[in-house]
N, C-alpha and C positions, 0 to 999 in steps of 0.2 A: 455796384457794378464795377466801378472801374476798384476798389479794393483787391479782388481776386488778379487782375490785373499789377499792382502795384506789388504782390505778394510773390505773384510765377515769375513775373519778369526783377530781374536784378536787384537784389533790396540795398545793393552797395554795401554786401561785408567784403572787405578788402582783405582776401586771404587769397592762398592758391592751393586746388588739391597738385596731391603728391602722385607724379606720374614713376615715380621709382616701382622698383619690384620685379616679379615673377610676372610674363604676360602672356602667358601661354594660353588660357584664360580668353585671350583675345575681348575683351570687352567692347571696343567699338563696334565691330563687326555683330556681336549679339544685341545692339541695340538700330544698326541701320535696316530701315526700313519705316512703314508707319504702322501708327498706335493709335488704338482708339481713348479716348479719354472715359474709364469707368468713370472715375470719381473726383471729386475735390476737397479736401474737409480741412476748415480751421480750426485752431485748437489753441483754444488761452495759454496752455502750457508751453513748456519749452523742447519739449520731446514728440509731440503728438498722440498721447498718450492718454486717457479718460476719457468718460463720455459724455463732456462739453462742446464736443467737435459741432460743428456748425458745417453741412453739404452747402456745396458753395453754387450749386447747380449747374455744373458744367458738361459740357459732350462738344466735341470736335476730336479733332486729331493732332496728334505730334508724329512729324518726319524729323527722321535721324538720318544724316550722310554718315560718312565717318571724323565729321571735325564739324558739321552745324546741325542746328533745330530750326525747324518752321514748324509753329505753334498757328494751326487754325481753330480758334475754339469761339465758341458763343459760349454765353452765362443767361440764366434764365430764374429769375426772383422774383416770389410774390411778395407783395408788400408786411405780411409776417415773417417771412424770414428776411425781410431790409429790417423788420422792427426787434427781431431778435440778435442781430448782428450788431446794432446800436445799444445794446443794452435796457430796448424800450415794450412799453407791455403793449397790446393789443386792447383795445375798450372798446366793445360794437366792431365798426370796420373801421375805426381808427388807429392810428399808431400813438401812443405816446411816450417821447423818448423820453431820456434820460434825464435831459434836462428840463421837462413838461412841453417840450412843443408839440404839438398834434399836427401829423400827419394824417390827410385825409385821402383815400385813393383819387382823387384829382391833383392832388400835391405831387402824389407818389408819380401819378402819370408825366405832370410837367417836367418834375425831375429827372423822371428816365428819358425825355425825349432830348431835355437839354442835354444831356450828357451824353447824345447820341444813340440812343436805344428806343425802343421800338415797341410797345404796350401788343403784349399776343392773349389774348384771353386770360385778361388783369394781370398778367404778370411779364416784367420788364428782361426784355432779350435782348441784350446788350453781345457784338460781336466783334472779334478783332484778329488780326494775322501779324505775325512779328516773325523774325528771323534772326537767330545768333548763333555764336560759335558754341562750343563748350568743348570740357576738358573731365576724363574718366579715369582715374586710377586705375592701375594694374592690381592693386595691393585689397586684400581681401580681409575684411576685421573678420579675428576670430569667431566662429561660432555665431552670427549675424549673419552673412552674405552680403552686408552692404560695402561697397565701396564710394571712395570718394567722387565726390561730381559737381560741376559749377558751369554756371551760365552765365557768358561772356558777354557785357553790351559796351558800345564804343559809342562815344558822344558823340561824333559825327557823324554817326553811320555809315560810315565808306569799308567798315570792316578790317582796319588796322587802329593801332594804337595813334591816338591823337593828342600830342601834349600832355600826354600821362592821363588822361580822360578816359580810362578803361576800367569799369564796375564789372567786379563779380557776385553772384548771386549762388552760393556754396550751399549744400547740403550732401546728403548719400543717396546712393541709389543700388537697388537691388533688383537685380536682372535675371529672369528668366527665361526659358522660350515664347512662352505667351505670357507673362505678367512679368509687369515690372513696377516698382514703386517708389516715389519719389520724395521726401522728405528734407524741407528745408525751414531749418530752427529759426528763432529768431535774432534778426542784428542788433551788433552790438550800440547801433546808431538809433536803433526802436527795441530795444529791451520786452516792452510791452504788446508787440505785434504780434507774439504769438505762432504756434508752428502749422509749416503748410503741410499735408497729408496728398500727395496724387497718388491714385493708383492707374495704369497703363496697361490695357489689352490686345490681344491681335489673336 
């Protein structure tokens, strides 16, 4: 639950997109307003790319001003796809990870609740709302559509730069009228995290 979490909000690649270019485009403005969340898919690769992607189960919304995001989303997981995301098989109604421990859905239950989430017909609904800045390239990659895009979090949460304490969380995004898509690779800090896939309706 809280993975999907640790993936959308800031994975700390310490880069900055490139606000140079042509901005006639106006990209901000194509992206203010709200979005429903189609989709959410992880993917082992580094591109988002095959079909290993893992749906992360998610639906809520993202609001765009023109310089922040407020992310209202819930995630919603049955204990097969916690057992798939671990790397672990399914036995009866048991989970067994990776490393043989069995999860049993009483386990799975405790666990979701510790961690805040909420058991809705065996499967763990985990909900949360965050707000940050972010930053959109004017600069459009050839023949793709994607331009650059990152999501700003600031350690103190007051919404300025705190003792240098300001994680970016970088990827592209491509923008349409009603669809837009969100892709953010993996850092260079988790190599092995793998790429995020959103997709964004309205």
């Amino acid at each position: 639950m809280k993975k999907f979490v640790l993936f959308i909000i800031p994975l700390l690649l310490l880069v900055s997109c490139d606000d140079d270019g042509d901005s006639h485009n106006e990209p901000h403005e194509m992206l203010v307003g709200t979005w429903n969340v189609a989709s959410a898919t992880q993917f082992s690769n580094s591109d988002c790319t095959g079909g290993d992607g893992i749906d992360l189960g998610a639906s809520g919304t993202f609001t765009y001003t023109e310089s922040s995001l407020t992310m209202d989303v819930s995630i919603t997981q049955s204990l097969e796809a916690y057992c798939t995301e671990r790397d672990g098989q399914m036995d009866g109604g048991n989970c067994i990870k990776e490393d043989g421990q069995v999860v049993t859905p009483d386990d799975y239950a405790t666990e979701c609740t510790s961690d805040g989430g909420q058991m809705v017909d065996g499967n763990c609904v985990s909900s949360f709302q965050e707000s940050y800045d972010y930053m959109l390239s004017s600069y459009i990659a050839d023949g793709s559509g994607e331009r650059g895009y990152c999501e700003i979090e600031y350690d103190d949460a007051s919404g300025h730069d705190a003792d240098g304490g300001t994680h970016y969380h970088c990827g592209t995004a491509n923008i349409d009228e009603n669809r837009t898509t969100l892709i953010f690779p993996p850092t260079e800090e988790d190599e092995d995290s793998g790429c995020l896939y959103i997709e964004l309706t309205r």
